[in-house]
C-alpha positions in Angstrom: -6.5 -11.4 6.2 -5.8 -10.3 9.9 -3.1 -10.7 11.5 -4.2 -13.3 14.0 -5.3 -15.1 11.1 -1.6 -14.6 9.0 0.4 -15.9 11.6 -1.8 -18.9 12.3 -1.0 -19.6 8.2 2.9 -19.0 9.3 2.8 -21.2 12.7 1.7 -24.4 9.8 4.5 -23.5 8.2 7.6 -21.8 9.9 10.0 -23.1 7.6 8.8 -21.0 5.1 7.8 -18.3 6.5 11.0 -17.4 8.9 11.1 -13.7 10.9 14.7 -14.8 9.7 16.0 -12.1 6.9 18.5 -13.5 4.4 22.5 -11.5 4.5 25.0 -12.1 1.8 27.7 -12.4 4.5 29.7 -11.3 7.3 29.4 -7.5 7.2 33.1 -6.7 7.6 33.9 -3.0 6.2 34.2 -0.4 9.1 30.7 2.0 8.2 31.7 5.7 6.7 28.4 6.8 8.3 29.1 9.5 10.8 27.3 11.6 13.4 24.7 8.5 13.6 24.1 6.5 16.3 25.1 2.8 15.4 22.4 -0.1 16.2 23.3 -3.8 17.2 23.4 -6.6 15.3 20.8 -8.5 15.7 18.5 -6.3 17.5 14.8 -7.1 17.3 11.7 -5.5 17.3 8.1 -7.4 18.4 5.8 -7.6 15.5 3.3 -6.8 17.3 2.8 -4.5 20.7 -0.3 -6.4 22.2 1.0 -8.3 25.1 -2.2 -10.7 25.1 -1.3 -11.2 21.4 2.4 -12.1 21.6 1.7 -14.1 24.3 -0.4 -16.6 22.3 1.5 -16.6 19.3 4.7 -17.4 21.7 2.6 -20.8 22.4 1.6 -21.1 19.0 5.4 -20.7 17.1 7.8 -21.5 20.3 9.1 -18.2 19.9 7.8 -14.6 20.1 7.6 -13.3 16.0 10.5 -10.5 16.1 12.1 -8.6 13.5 15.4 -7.3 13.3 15.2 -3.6 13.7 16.4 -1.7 10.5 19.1 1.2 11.0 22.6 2.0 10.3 25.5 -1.3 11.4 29.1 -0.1 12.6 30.2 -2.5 10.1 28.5 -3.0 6.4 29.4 -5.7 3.5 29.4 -3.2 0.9 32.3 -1.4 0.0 30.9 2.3 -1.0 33.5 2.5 -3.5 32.9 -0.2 -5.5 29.3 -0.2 -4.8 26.5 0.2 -8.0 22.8 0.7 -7.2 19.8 0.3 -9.4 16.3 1.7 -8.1 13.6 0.8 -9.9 9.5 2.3 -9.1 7.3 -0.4 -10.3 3.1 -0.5 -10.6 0.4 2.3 -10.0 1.6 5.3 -9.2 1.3 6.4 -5.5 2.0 9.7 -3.5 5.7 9.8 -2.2 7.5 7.3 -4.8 9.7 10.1 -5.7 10.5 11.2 -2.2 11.7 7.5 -1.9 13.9 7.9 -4.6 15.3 10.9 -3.5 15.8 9.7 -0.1 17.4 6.9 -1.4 20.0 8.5 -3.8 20.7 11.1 -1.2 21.7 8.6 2.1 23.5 6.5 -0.5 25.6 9.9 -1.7 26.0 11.5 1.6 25.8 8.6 4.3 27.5 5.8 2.5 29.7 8.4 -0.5 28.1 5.8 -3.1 28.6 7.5 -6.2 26.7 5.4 -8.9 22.9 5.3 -9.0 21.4 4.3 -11.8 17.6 4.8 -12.0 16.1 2.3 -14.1 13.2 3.3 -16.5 9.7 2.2 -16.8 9.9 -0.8 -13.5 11.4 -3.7 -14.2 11.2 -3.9 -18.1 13.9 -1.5 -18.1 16.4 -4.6 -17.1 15.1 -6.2 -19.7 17.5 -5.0 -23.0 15.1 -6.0 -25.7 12.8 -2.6 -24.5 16.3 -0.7 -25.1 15.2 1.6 -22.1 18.3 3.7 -21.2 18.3 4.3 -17.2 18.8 7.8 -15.5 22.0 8.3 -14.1 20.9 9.8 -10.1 22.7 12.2 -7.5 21.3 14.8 -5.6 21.1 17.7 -8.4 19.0 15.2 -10.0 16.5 14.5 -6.9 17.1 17.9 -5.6 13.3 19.1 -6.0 11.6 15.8 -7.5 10.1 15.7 -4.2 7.3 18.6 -4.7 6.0 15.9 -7.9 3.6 13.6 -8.3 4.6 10.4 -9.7 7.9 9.0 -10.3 10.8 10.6 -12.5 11.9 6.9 -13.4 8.2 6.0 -14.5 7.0 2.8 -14.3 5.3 -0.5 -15.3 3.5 -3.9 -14.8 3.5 -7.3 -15.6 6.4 -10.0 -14.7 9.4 -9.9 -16.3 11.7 -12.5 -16.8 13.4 -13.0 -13.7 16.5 -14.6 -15.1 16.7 -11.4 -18.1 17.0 -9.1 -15.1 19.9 -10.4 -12.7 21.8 -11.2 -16.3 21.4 -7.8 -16.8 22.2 -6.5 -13.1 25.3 -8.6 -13.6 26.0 -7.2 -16.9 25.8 -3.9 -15.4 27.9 -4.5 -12.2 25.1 -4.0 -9.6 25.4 -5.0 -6.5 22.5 -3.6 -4.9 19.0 -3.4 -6.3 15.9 -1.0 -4.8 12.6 -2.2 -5.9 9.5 0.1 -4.9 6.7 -1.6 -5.5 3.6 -3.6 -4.3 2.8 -7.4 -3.3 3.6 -7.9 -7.2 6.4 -6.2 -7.7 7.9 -7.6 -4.3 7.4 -10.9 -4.9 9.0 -10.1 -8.6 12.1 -8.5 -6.2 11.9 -11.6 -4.0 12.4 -13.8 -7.3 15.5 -11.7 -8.4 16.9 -12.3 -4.7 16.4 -15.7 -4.9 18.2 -16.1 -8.4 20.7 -14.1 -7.2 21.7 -16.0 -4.2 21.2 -19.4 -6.5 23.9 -18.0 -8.7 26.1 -17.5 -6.0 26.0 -13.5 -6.7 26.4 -10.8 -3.8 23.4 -8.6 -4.6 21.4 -6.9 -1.9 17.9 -6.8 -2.8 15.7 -4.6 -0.7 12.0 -3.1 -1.4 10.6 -0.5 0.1 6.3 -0.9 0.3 4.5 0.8 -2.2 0.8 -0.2 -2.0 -1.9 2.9 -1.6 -4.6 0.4 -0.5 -2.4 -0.6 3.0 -2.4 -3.8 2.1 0.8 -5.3 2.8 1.6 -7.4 6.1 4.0 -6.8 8.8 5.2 -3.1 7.1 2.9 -1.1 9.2 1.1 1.7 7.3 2.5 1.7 3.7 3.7 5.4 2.2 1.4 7.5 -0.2 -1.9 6.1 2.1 -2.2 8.8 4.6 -2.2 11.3 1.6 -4.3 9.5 -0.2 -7.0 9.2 2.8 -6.4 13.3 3.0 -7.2 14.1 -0.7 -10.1 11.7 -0.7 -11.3 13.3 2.7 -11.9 16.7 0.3 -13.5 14.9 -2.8 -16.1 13.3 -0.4 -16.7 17.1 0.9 -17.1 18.1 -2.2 -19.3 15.3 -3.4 -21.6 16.3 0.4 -21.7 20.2 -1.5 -23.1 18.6 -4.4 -25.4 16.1 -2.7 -27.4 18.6 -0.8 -27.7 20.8 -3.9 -30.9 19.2 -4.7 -33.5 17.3 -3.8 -32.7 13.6 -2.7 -29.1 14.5 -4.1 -26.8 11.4 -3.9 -22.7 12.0 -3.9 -21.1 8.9 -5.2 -17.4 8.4 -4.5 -15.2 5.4 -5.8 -11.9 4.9 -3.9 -9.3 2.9 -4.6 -9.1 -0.4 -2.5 -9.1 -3.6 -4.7 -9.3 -6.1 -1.9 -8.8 -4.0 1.4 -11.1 -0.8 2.3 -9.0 1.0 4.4 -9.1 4.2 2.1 -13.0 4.2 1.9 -12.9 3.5 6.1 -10.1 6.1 7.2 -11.3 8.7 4.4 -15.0 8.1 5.8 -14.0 8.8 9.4 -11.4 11.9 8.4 -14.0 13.5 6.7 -17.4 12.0 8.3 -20.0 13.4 6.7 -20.4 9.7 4.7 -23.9 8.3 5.3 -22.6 4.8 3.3 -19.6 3.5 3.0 -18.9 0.1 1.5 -15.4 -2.2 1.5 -14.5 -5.1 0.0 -14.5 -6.7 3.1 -18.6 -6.3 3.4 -21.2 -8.2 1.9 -24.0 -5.5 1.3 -27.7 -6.3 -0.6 -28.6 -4.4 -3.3 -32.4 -5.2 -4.1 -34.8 -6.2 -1.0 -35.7 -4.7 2.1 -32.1 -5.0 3.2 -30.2 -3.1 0.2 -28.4 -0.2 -0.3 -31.8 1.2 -2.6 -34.2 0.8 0.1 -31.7 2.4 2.5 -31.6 5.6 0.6 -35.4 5.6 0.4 -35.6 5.1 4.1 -33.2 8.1 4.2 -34.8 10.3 1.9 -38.6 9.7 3.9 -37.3 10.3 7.4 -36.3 14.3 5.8 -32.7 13.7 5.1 -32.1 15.3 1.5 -29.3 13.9 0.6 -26.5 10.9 0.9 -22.7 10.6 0.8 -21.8 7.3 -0.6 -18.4 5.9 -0.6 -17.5 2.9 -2.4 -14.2 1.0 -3.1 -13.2 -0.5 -6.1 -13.7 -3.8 -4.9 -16.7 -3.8 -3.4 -19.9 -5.3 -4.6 -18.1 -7.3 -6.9 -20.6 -10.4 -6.5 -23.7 -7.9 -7.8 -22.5 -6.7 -11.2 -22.7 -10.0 -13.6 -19.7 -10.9 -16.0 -16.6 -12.9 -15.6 -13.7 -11.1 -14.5 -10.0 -9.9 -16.2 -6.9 -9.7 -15.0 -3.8 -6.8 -15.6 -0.3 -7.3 -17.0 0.9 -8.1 -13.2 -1.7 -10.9 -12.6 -4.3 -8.4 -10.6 -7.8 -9.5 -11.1 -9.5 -6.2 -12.8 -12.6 -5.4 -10.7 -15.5 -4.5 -12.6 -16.7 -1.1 -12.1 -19.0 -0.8 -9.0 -19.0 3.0 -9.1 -20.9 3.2 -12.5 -22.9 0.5 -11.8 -24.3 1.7 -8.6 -24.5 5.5 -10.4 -27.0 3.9 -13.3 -28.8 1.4 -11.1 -29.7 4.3 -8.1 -30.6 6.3 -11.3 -32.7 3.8 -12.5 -34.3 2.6 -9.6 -35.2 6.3 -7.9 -37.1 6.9 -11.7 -39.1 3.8 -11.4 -40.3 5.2 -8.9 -40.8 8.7 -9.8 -38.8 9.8 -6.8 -37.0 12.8 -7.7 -33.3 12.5 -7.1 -30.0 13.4 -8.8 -26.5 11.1 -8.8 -23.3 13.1 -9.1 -20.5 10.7 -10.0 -17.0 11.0 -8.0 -13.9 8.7 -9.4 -11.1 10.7 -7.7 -8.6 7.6 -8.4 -5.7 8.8 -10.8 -6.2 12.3 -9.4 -5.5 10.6 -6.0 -2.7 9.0 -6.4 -0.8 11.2 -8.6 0.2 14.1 -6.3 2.8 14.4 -4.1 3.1 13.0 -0.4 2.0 15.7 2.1 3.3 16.4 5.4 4.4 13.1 8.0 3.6 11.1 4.6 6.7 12.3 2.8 8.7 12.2 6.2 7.5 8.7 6.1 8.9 8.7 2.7 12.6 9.5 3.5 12.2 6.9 6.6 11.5 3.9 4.7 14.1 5.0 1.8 17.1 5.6 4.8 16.3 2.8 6.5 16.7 0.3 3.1 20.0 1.6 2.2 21.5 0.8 5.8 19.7 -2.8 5.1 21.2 -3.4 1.6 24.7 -1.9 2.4 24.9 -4.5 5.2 24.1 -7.0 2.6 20.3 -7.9 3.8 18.4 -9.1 0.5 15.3 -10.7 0.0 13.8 -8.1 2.5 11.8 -4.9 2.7 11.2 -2.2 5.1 8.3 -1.8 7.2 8.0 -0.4 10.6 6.4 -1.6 13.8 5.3 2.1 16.0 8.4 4.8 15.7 10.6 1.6 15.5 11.7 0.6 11.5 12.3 -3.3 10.8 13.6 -5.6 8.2 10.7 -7.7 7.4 11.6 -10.9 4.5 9.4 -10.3 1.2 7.7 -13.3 1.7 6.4 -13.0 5.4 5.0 -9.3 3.7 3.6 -10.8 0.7 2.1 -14.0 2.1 -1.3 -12.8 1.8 -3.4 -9.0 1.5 -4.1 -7.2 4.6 -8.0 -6.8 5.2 -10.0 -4.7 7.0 -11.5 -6.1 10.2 -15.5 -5.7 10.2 -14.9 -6.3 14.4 -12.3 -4.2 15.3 -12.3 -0.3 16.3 -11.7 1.6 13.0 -14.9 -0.3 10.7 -17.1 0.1 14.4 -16.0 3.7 14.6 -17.3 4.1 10.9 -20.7 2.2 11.3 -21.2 4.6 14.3 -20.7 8.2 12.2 -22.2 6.4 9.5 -25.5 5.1 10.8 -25.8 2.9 8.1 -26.9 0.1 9.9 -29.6 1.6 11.2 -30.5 1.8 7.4 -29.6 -1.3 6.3 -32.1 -2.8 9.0 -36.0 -3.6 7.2 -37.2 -1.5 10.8 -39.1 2.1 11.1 -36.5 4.8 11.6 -37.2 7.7 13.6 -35.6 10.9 12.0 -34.1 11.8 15.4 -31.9 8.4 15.6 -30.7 9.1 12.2 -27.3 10.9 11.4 
């Protein structure tokens, strides 16, 4: 959903859905960060910069929609020396999860002198004893080059685990403050644990940091792992233009990831835009008839273009490909594959009609999202993981970092959970991509010059 749209659903319901992020308690304890300039308690940040925007949403709620503005206190609720951490990596992998663990072990070592880190295995199951995962104990020989990998050294997992199993276990074990890296699932999962927590009358900061490759959390700006992920999918579409124009009416097919948002197809189409088609989730887009994506290729191929860049994410075109739907261990619904489907019926429909043409297959997905975090991605990385240990040692739970420009806020896991962040087919970045594209001009049942075609 937009934005506009999200905090009409929040104005209905303020209660709720509260800017408001939940603290454990007067933060009391004189900070042992030094050489670090100190924020203010309660300093805010806008949630948004348009000044149009906040404007109306100050009519709508009664109040402009802040956030208080993450960084280090003079004064925490943690005492360092008595402090235990657990960080826990849960759902797909994505690039930069283990720069966030690093980060994380290293401000809690050397900003805060926490000394005990556990890093539990394989997400949340490994609170649960009945797996018998032992955790990995963490300090900064441990992280000290886990950056330059893919993946996560604590591995992970999905599917809900019993929410009362885990804080038994996080009080068994003494922890007082809990890292959950994970996406809407896994958040929500860390917003249960809060809640329990605070229900039992426990002090246990419980803080995520946004791990979701497709973007598609609200109010946390752009998520870690996506800008690398647009940048290694910008070279697999180049590679898929090579083989496109290596023969006659060649087609390069490319799947991204994006189960309900396409803003790795949109960005990856415009970093590298040599795309000719690309198609979101977001989109509804004909197959058969005058309209579809088949007679927009022929219309390609018989105004002398030789070839087509397709990009495709995972959830698009769901409605074409017939049978009923699954869901994963964490409740996702499983899209059916739109990148084979469209592979066999182009095949199928260019032979019917003894067009020559030839479909080479791209599904870059796991090969995406298991490398490391590159460049301002990784810096992003430490960001987020700095910025959720000052939160947690001033007891904020229930909360997750996101950031709003250069500024980094405290946003409560519900307000970022409340519903998937969609791509606008009216605003600047989907425009921008129907313009390099052309593909309207396809799309349209209308002659097509060979000069207005890109």
């Amino acid at each position: 959903m937009s934005l506009a749209t999200t905090l009409d659903k929040i104005a209905a319901n303020p209660e709720k859905y509260s800017c408001r992020v939940e603290t454990l308690g007067e933060c009391k304890i004189a900070s042992p960060v030094r050489n670090q300039k100190f924020i203010d308690e309660g300093e805010r940040i806008l949630s948004n910069e348009n000044e149009g925007f906040m404007k109306d949403r100050e009519k709508q709620l009664g109040h402009l929609p802040t956030f208080e503005r993450a960084g280090p206190l003079p004064k925490i609720f943690h005492d360092p020396a008595w402090t235990r951490v657990g960080i826990v990596t849960a759902g797909g992998l994505c690039p930069g999860l283990n720069n966030v663990i690093k980060g994380l072990v290293e401000t809690l070592f050397f900003g805060y002198g926490v000394k005990t880190v556990f890093g539990i295995r394989y997400g949340y199951a490994g609170l649960i004893p009945k797996f018998g995962y032992q955790p990995l104990m963490l300090n900064p020989d441990v992280v000290d080059t886990i950056h330059s990998q893919g993946g996560t050294i604590l591995g992970s997992s999905r599917g809900q685990q019993p929410t009362e199993e885990i804080v038994d276990t996080l009080e068994r074990m003494n922890i007082n403050v809990l890292f959950c890296v994970g996406g809407d699932g896994s958040l929500r999962c860390a917003g249960d644990v809060a809640d329990e927590c605070l229900r039992r009358g426990l002090k246990i900061s419980v803080v995520g940091i946004p791990k979701t490759i497709d973007n598609d959390l609200q109010f946390v700006g752009r998520s870690f792992g996506f800008e690398t992920a647009v940048g290694v999918a910008a070279n697999v579409i180049g590679l898929a233009h090579v083989e496109a124009k290596g023969t006659p009416n060649g087609v390069g097919l490319v799947k991204l990831m994006g189960r309900d948002s396409g803003f790795i197809a949109a960005y990856a189409a415009m970093a590298n835009p040599i795309v000719n088609f690309c198609l979101v989730p977001e989109m509804n887009f004909a197959l058969e008839g005058p309209n579809g994506l088949l007679a927009a290729l022929e219309k390609r191929f018989a105004v002398g273009k030789g070839h087509a860049v397709i990009v495709v994410a995972e959830g698009a075109g769901q409605d074409l490909i017939a049978g009923a739907s699954e869901k994963d261990a964490s409740g996702n619904v499983l899209k059916k594959d739109i990148g084979v489907f469209l592979k066999d019926r182009i095949t199928a429909h260019f032979k019917e009609k003894d067009i020559p043409t030839s479909v080479k297959y791209f599904d870059p997905s796991y090969s995406i999202r298991s490398v490391p975090a590159h460049g301002t991605d990784a810096i992003r990385c430490y960001l987020l993981a700095r910025n959720a240990v000052h939160a947690a040692m001033a007891g904020r739970t229930s909360c997750v970092i996101g950031n709003v420009g250069e500024s980094y806020t405290i946003v409560p896991i519900k307000l970022a959970t409340i519903e998937r962040q969609t791509l606008s087919l009216t605003g600047d970045l989907w425009r921008s991509v129907i313009g390099s594209t052309g593909q309207e001009l396809y799309f349209n049942d209308s002659a097509l010059d060979r000069n207005m075609a890109p």
